[in-house]
C-alpha positions in Angstrom: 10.6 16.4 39.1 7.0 16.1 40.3 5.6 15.6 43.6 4.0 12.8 44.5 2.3 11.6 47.7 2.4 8.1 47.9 -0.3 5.5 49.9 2.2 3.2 51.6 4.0 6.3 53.2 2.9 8.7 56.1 0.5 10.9 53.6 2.4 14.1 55.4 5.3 12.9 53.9 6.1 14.5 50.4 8.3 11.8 48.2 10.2 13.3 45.0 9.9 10.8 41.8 10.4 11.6 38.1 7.7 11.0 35.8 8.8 8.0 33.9 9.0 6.1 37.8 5.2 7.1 38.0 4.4 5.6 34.8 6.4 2.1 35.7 5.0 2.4 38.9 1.5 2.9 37.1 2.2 0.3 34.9 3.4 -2.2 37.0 -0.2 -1.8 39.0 -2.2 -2.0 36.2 -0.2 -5.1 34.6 -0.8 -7.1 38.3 -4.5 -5.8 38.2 -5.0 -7.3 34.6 -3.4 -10.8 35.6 -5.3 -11.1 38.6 -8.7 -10.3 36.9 -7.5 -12.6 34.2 -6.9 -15.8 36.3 -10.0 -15.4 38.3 -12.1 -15.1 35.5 -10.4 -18.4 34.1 -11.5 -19.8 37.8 -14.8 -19.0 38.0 -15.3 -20.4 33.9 -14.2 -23.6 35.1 -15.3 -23.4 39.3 -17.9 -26.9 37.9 -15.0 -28.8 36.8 -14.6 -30.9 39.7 -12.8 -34.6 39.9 -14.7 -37.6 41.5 -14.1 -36.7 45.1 -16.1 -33.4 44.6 -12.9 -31.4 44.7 -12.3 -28.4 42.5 -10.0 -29.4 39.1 -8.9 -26.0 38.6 -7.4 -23.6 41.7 -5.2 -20.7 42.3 -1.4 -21.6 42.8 0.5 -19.1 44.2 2.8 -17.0 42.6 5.5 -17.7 40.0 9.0 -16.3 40.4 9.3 -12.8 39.6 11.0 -12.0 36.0 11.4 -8.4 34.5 9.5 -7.2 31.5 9.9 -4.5 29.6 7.1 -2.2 28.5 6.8 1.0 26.5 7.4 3.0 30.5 10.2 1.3 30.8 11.3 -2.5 32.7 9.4 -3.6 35.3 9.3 -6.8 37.8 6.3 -8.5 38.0 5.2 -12.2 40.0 2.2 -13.3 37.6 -0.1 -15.8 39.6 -0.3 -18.9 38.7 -3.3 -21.5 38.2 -3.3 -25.7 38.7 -5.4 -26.8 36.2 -5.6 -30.5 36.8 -8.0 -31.7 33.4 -6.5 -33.3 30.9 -4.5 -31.9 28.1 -5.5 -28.5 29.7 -3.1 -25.7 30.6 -3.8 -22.3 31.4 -2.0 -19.5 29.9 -1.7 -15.9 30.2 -3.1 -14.5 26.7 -1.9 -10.8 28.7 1.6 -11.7 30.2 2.4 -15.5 28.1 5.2 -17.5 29.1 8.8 -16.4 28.4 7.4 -13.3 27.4 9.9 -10.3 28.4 9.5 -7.3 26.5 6.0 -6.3 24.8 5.8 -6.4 20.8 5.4 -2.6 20.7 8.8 -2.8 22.4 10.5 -5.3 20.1 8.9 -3.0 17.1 11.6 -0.4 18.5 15.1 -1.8 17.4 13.8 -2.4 13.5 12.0 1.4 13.8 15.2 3.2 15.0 17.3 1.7 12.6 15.5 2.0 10.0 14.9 5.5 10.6 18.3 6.3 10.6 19.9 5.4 13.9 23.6 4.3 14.0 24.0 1.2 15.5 27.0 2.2 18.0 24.0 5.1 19.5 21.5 2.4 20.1 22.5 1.4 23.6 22.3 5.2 24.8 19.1 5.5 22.7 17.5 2.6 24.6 18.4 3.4 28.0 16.5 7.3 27.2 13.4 5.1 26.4 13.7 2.5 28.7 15.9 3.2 31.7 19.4 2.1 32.8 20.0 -1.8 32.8 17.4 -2.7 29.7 18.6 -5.7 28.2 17.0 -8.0 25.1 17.5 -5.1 22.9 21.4 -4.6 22.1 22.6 -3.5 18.8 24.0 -7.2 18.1 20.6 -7.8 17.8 20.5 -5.8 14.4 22.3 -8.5 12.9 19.9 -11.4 13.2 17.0 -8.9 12.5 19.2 -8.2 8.7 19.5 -11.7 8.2 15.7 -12.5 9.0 14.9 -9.0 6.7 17.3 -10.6 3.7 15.1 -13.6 3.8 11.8 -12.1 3.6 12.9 -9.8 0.8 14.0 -13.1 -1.2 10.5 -14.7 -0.9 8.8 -11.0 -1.4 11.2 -10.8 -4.7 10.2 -14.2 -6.4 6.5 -14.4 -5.1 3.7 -15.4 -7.2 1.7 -11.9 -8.6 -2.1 -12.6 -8.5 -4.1 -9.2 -7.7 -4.5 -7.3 -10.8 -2.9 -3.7 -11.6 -4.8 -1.1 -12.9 -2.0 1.3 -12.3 2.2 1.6 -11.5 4.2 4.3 -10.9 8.1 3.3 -11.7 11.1 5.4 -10.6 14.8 5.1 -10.0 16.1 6.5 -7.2 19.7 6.4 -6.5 21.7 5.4 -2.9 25.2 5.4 -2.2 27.0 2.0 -1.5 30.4 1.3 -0.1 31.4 -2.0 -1.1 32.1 -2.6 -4.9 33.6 -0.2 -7.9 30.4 2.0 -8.0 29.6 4.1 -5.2 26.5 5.1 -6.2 23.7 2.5 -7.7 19.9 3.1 -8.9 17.5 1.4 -7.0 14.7 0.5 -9.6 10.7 0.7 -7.9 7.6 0.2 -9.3 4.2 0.8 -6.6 0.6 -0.6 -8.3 -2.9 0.3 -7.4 -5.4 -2.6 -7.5 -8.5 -2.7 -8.8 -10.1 -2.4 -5.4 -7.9 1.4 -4.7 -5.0 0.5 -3.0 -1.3 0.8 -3.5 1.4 -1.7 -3.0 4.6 -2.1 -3.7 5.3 -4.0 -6.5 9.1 -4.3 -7.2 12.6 -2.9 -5.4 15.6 -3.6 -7.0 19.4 -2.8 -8.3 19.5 -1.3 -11.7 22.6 0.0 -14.1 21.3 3.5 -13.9 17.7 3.9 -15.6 19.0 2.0 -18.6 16.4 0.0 -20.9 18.1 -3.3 -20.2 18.2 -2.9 -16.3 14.5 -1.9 -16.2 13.2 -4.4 -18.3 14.9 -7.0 -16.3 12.3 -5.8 -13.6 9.4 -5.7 -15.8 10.2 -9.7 -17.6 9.9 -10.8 -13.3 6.8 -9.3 -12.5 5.1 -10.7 -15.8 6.8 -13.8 -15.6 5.1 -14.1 -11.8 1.7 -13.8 -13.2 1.3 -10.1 -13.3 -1.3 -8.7 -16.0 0.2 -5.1 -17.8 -1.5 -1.8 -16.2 -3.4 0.5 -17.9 -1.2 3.5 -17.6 2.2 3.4 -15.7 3.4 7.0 -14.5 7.3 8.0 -14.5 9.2 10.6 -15.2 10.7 11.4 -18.5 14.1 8.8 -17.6 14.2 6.9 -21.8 15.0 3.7 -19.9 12.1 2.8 -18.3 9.7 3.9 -21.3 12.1 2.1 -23.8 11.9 -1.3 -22.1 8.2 -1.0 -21.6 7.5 -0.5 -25.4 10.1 -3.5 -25.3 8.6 -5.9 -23.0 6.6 -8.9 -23.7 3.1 -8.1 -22.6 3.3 -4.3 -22.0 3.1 -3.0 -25.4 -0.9 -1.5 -24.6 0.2 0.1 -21.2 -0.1 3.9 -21.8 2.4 6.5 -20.8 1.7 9.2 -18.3 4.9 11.2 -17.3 5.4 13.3 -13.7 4.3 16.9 -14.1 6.5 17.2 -11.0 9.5 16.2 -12.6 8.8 18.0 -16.1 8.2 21.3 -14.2 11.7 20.8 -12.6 13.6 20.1 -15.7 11.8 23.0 -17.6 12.8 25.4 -14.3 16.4 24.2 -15.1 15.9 26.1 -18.7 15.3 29.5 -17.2 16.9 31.9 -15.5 16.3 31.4 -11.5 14.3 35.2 -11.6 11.7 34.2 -14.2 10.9 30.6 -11.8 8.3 32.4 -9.8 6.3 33.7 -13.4 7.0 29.7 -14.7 5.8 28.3 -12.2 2.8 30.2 -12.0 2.1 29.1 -15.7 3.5 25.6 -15.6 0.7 24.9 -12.6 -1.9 26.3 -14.4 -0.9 23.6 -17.1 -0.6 20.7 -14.6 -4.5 21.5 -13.2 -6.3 22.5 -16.2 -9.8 21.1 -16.2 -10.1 20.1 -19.5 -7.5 19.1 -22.5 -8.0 22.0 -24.7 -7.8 24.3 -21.3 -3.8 22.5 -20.6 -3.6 23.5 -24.4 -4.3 27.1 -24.0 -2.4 27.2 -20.8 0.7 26.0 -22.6 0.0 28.5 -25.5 0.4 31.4 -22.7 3.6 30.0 -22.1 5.0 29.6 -25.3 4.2 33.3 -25.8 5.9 34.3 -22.5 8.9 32.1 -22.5 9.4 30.4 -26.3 11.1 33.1 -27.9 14.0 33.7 -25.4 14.2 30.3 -24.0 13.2 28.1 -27.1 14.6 24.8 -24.7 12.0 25.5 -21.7 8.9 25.5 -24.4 10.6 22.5 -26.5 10.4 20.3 -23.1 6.6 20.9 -22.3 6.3 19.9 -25.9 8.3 17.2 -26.4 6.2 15.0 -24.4 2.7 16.9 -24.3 0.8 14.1 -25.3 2.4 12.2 -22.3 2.2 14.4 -20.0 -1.9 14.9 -20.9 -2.7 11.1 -20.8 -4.1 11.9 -17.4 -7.4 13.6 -18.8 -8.6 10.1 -20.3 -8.8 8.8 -16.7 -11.3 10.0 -13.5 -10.9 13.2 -12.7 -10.9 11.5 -9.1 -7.4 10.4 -9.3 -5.9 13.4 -11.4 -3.8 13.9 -8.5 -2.6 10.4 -7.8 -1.8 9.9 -11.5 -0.2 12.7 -12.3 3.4 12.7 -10.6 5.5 9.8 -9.3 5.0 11.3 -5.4 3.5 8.5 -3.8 8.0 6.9 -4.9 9.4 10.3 -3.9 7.7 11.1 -0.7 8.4 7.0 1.0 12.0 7.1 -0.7 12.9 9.9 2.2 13.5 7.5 5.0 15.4 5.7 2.4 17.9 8.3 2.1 17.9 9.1 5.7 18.8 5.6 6.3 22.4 5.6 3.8 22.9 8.8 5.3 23.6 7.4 8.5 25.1 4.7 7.8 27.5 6.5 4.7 26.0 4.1 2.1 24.3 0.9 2.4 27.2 -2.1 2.6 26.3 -3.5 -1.4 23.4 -3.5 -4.0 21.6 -6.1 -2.5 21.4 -4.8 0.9 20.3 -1.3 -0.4 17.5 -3.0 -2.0 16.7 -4.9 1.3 16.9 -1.9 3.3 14.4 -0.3 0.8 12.2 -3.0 0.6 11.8 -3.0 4.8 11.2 1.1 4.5 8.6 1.1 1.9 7.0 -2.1 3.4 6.6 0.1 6.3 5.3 3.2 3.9 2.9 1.2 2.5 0.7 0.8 5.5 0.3 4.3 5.6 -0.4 5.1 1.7 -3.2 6.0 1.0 -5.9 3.9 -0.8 -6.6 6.0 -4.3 -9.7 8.2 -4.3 -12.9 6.6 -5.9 -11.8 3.1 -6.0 -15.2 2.0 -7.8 -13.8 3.9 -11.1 -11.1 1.5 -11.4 -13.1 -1.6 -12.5 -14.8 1.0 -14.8 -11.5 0.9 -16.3 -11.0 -2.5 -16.9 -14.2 -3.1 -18.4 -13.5 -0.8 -21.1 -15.4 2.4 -20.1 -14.0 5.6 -21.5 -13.3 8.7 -19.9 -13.1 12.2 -21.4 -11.5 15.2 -19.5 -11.8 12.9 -16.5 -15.5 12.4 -17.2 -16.8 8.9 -18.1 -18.5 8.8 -21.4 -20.5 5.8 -23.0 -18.2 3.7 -25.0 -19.6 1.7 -28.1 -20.1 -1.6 -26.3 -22.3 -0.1 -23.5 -24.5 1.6 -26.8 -24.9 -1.6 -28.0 -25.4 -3.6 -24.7 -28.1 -0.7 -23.8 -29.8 -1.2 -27.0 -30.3 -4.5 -27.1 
């Protein structure tokens, strides 16, 4: 409790009020303040609209009746003033407090945002009335249902929409959620994130997979080309045989180059060695992953042939099983090494995913776990980051070559610069 001495009262008089009343107070004060300002300003813009008698065509009206609105401090009551605007197929209305209006969008951003973070519907009441104060109403947990519905409909247009920016990049992953309807518990949610040629990221594709198999994934790939979408230059994954088999396999895709996750390659390769040699592997398996150069990677995973390959001949076979792959990454800018070079930018959004079917024990059936995904990373994506030196990327698609994340001069831009 703070103290507070209020203007209304005898100022020796001390009144006790918590916090949260200040701010509705405050914010009730400020919101009346606003509205005034607001309708005399509208006034005095029209004070020379007058009709034939010389009589004003636009005046103050009183006050309309008072309706509660709820705001970020909490629910407040509030009489807006009101304006008789007498011209013709003229009306005035708030742009700050509109008609009908009774909680702010911030506000009605809250329900979607706890549940989607996690929050169990049966805690949302007692959740609300923290934030808000006893007696909020408008924002119920029955109100979750018509938000799904409106969700499920969005992610059907999303789904089937027509592709038109063009890819320079995807990063593909299956991640898998729990369900508890149908004879698998578990399913593999199937995602694939582009960059465009102007830097930034966006998701590209959510949806229910068999595992990582070949046929599930190229399902996914067969929509996005058959929407329009033109094949990347390098997609990035981990080392699942799915996903690379049905992009070898799909129509379209055939030139797209591989690039597998260092992060994931350095797990599996831990999972080969004894947990008291992971510090010493790690040490050498990062040295790998940041190499400045190709032959540099090389010599790096020569050091750990020598210090691992003998005794565990299964930890050196899976750096070189797919060292070719996992080195793609030095034929593009050094810029964005760091964006290419794992599957993160999946891994790091899939959290709230997970936080979500934890709550809830499992999303209710494929479809809605794919939904539910879609609305998290949707939100993700207006954080993500757009990739570092955008400018390199239509370098790319023009056919300029890069060596050990430098650009070099390819044999068309010879010939263009000698004639």
């Amino acid at each position: 409790m703070i103290k507070l001495v209020t203007p209304e009262t005898d100022p020796g008089k001390e009144t006790l009020q918590t916090l949260d009343e200040i701010a509705r107070q405050g914010a009730k004060r400020m919101l009346a303040e606003a509205l005034e300002l607001e309708v005399a300003e509208y006034l005095t813009s029209n004070k020379e609209s007058r009709d034939e008698s010389g009589h004003r065509m636009v005046v103050g009206n009183g006050r309309g009746k008072a309706r509660k609105v709820l705001l970020g401090s909490g629910e407040i009551e509030i009489e807006a003033p009101r304006v008789n605007d007498k011209r013709m197929g003229e009306k005035f209305s708030s742009i700050i407090l509109p008609a009908y209006l009774r909680k702010s969008p911030n506000v009605e951003s809250v329900l979607p945002i706890l549940y989607l973070k996690g929050l169990s519907t049966n805690a949302f009441q007692s959740a609300l009335s923290q934030l808000f104060g006893d007696g909020v109403r408008g924002l119920s947990p029955s109100s979750i249902v018509a938000l799904k519905k409106s969700w499920e409909r969005e992610f059907e247009v999303w789904r089937k929409r027509r592709i038109t920016e063009q890819y320079v990049y995807i990063w593909a992953d299956g991640v898998n959620v729990k369900v508890r309807l149908g004879e698998d518990k578990k399913i593999c949610l199937l995602v694939i994130i582009g960059v465009t040629i102007d830097g930034k990221k966006e998701l590209l594709a959510v949806e229910p997979g068999y595992r990582e198999s070949k046929e599930s994934w190229k399902l996914v790939l067969d929509g996005l080309r058959s929407r329009g979408m033109i094949a990347p230059l390098l997609a990035i994954g981990d080392g699942a045989l799915g996903f690379w088999a049905a992009l070898r396999d799909a129509v379209g895709f055939q030139q797209t180059q591989e690039q597998r996750c260092w992060v994931h390659k350095i797990a599996n390769v831990l999972d080969a060695l004894p947990k008291r040699l992971h510090p010493q592997a790690k040490i050498l398996l990062h040295d790998m992953m940041y190499a400045e150069t190709a032959s540099q990677a090389d010599e790096e995973k020569k050091r750990f042939e020598n210090a691992f390959g003998i005794k565990y001949p299964k930890a050196a076979e899976k750096i070189n099983k797919s060292w070719n792959e996992l080195t793609t990454f030095y034929s593009y800018p050094a810029h964005q090494w760091k964006h290419i070079r794992s599957t993160n930018v999946i891994e790091s959004s899939f959290a709230t995913v997970k936080l979500r079917t934890r709550a809830t024990k499992g999303a209710g059936s494929p479809n809605a776990a794919a939904m539910m995904a879609f609305k998290l990373l949707s939100e993700a994506q207006k954080r993500w980051r757009t990739i570092d030196a955008p400018q390199e990327l239509r370098n790319l698609i023009s056919g300029v070559e890069y060596k050990d994340g430098n650009m070099v001069s390819t044999p068309n831009t010879q010939e263009a610069a000698a004639c």
